[in-house]
C-alpha positions in Angstrom: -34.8 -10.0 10.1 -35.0 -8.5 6.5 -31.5 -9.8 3.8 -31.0 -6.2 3.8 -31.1 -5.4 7.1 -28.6 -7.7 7.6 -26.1 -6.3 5.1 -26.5 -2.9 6.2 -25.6 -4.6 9.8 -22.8 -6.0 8.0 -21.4 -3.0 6.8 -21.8 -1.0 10.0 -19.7 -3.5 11.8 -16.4 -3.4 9.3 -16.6 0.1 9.3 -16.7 0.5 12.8 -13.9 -2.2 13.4 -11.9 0.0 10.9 -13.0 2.7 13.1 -11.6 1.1 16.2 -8.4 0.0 14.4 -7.5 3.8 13.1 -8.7 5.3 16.6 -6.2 2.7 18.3 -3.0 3.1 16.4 -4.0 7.0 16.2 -3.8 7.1 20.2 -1.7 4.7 21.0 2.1 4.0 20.8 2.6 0.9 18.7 6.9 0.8 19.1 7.0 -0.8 15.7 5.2 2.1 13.2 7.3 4.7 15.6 10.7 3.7 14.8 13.8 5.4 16.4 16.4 3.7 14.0 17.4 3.7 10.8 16.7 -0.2 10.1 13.1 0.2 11.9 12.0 3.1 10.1 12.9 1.1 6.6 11.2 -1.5 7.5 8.2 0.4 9.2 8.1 2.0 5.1 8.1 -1.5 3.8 5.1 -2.9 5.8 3.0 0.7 5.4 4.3 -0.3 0.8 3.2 -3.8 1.4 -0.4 -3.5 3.4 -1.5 -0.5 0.4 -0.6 -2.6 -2.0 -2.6 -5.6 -0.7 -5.7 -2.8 -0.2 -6.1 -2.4 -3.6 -7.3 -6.3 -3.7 -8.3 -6.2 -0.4 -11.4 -3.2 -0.1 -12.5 -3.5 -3.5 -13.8 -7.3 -2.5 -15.3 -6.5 1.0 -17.2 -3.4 -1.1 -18.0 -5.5 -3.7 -19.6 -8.0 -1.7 -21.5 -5.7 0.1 -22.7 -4.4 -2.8 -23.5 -7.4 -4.6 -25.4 -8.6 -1.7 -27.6 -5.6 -2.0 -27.9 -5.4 -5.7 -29.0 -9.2 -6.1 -30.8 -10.0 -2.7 -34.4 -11.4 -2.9 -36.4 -8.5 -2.6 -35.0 -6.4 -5.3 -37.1 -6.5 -8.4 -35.1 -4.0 -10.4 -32.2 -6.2 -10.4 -31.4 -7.7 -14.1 -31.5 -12.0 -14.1 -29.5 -13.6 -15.9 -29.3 -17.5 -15.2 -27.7 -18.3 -18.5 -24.8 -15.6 -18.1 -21.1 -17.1 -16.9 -18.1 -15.6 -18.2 -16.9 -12.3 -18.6 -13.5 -11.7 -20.4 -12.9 -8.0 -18.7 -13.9 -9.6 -15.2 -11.3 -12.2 -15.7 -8.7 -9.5 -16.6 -9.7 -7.7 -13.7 -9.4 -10.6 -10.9 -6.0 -12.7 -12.0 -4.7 -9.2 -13.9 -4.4 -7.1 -10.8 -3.5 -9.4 -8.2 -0.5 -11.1 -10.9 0.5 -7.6 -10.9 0.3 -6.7 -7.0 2.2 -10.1 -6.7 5.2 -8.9 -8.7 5.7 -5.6 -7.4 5.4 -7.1 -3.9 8.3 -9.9 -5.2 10.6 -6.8 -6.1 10.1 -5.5 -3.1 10.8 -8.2 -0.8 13.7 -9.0 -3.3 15.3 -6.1 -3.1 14.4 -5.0 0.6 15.7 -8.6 2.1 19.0 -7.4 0.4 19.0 -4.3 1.6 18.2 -4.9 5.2 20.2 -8.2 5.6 20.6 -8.3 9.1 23.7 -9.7 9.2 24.8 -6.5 6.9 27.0 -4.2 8.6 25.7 -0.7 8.6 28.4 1.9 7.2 28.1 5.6 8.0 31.8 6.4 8.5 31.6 5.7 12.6 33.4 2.9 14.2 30.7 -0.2 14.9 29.7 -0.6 18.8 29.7 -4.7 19.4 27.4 -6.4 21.8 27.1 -9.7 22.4 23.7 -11.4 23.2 23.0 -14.5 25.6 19.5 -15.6 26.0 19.1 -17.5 29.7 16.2 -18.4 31.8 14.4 -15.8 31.8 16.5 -12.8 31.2 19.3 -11.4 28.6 23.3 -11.2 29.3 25.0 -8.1 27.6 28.8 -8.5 26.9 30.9 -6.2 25.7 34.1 -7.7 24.8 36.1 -4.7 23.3 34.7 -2.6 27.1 35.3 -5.8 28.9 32.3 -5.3 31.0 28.8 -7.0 30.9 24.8 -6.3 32.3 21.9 -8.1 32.7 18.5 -6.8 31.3 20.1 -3.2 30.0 22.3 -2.1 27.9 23.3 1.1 26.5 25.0 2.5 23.6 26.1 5.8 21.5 23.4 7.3 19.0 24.2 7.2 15.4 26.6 4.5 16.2 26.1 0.7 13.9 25.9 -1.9 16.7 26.3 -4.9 16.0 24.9 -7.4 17.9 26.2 -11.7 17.5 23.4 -13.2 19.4 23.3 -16.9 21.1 21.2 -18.7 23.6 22.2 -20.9 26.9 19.1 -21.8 26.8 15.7 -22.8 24.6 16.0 -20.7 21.8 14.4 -17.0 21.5 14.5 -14.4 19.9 16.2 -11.0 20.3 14.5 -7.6 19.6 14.0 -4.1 19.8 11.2 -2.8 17.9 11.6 0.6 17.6 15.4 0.1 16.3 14.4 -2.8 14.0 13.3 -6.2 13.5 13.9 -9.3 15.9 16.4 -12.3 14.9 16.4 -15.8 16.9 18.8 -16.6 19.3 19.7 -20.8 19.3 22.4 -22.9 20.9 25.5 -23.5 19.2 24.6 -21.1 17.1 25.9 -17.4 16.4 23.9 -14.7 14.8 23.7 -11.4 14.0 21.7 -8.2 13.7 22.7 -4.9 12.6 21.1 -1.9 14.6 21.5 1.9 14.5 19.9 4.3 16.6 19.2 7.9 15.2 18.1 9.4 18.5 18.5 9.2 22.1 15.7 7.7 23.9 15.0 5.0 25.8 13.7 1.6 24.2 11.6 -1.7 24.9 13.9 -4.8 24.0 11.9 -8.2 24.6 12.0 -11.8 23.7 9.9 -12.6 20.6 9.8 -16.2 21.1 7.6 -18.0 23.9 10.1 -19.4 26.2 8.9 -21.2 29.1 7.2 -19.9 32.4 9.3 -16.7 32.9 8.6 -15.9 29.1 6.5 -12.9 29.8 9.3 -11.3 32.2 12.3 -11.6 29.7 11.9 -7.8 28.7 15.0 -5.7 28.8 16.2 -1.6 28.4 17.9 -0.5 25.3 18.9 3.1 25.9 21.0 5.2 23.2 22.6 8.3 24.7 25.4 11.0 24.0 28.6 9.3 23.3 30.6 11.4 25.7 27.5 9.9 28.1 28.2 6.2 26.8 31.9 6.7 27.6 31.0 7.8 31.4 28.2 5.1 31.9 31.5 2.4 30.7 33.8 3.8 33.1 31.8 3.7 36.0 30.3 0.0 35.3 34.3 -0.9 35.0 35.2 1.0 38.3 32.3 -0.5 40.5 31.2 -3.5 39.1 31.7 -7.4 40.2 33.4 -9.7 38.1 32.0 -12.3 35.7 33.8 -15.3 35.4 32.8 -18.6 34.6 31.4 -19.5 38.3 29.8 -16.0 38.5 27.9 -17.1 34.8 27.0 -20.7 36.0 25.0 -18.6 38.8 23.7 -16.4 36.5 22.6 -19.3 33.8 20.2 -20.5 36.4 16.5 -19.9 35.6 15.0 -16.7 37.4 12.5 -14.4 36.4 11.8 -10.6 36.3 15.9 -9.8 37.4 16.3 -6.4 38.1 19.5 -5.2 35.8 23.0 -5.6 36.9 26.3 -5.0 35.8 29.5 -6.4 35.7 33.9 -6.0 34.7 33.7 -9.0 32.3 36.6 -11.2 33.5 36.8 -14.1 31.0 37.1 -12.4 27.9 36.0 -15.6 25.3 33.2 -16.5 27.6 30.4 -15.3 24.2 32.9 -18.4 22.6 32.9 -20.2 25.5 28.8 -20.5 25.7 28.5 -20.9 22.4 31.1 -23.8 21.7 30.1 -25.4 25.2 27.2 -27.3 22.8 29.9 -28.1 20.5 31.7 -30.3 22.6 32.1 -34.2 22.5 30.5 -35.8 25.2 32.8 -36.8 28.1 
């Protein structure tokens, strides 16, 4: 097979594989460039800022190589030799000038953007913040609402344009928490407490899922996140507290036990420290 056969074959295949890549994200829904959120779609603008940026270095060498390949391969005559030739100050320029200067825009961007999206940052927008707290078990997700006093399994629901703010933990090995149309995922450890900041700008129903390989039931541990009306939210409260069983310590021993793919459930959340209780339970001397 002919050198510039080869490249041409070379060429064909990226461009088709960028062919592929733009069909698939064109006709498919990828949860994290569709964000729902105000945090998500921030951060759906800083990865779309980041990979552009990158382009410029990136294309320019895949075409260049290409096209050196061509220009300089055997069988070209016309090509100009030049064995003696080896440095070139406006090359030199060109490939540590633009990438320094890629770098620094991308360091003021991550500067200013990791401020800016701190997710332990309360979001402010004049509404009252909606907390939830998060247990990671084996395999599934406890929902606790202490200021509602009730609690679910695998769903949980909430008011649009309401700041939640979620204080995240694990009974478990630790995992990660996250829902990626609202915004990005945060680990969930033992003996540990912390936090993600989450607003919703619609209502809609969203994927949660762990983000962390977990053990056998990993692929299972998936949950609902659904933001509705809050007159709706209200309603959905009241009738969890009027028809729900209780959660108390005993009922959560049960519930800590490993099981996989549990349907959601829902519960009046009887012992109202039991987030403290989980989390300080690792915290304890050794009897």
């Amino acid at each position: 097979m002919k050198k510039s056969f080869k490249v041409l074959l070379l060429a064909l295949f990226f461009l088709a594989l960028t062919a592929y890549f733009a069909l698939y994200i064109g006709t498919h829904n990828v949860p994290v460039l569709e964000p729902k959120g105000m945090i998500g779609i921030e951060q759906r603008n800083l990865f779309y800022i980041s990979s552009l940026l990158m382009f410029i270095v990136i294309i320019p060498v895949f075409v260049l190589a290409l096209l050196f390949a061509w220009k300089y391969r055997e069988g070209n005559k016309d090509a100009k030799y030049t064995p003696e030739w080896g440095h070139s100050h406006a090359a030199e320029i060109i490939w540590w000038g633009v990438p320094f200067v890629i770098i620094i825009v991308l360091s003021a961007i991550s500067w200013k953007s990791s401020h800016a999206l701190d997710p332990f940052k309360p979001i402010e927008n004049g509404k009252k913040p909606l907390t939830i707290q998060a247990v990671a078990l084996d395999w599934k997700w406890l929902f606790l609402y202490p200021e509602q006093g009730i609690a679910t399994v695998n769903y949980i629901e909430f008011p649009k344009e309401t700041p939640i703010q979620f204080e995240i933990t694990a009974d478990a090995p630790m995992n990660s928490f996250w829902i990626p149309q609202l915004g990005g995922q945060i680990y969930a450890m033992p003996a540990m407490r912390t936090k993600l900041s989450l607003i919703a700008n619609e209502t809609g129903t969203f994927r949660g899922s762990s983000a962390n390989l977990s053990g056998e039931g990993f692929a299972g541990m998936s949950f609902t996140a659904k933001a509705v009306e809050p007159e709706e939210f209200d309603q959905w409260v009241g009738s969890v507290q009027s028809s729900s069983p209780a959660l108390d310590l005993s009922e959560y021993q049960r519930l800590a036990k490993p099981s996989q793919y549990d349907p959601p459930s829902f519960y009046i959340l009887s012992k109202e420290d039991l987030f403290d209780w989980i989390v300080m339970k690792y915290m304890m001397p050794a009897k």
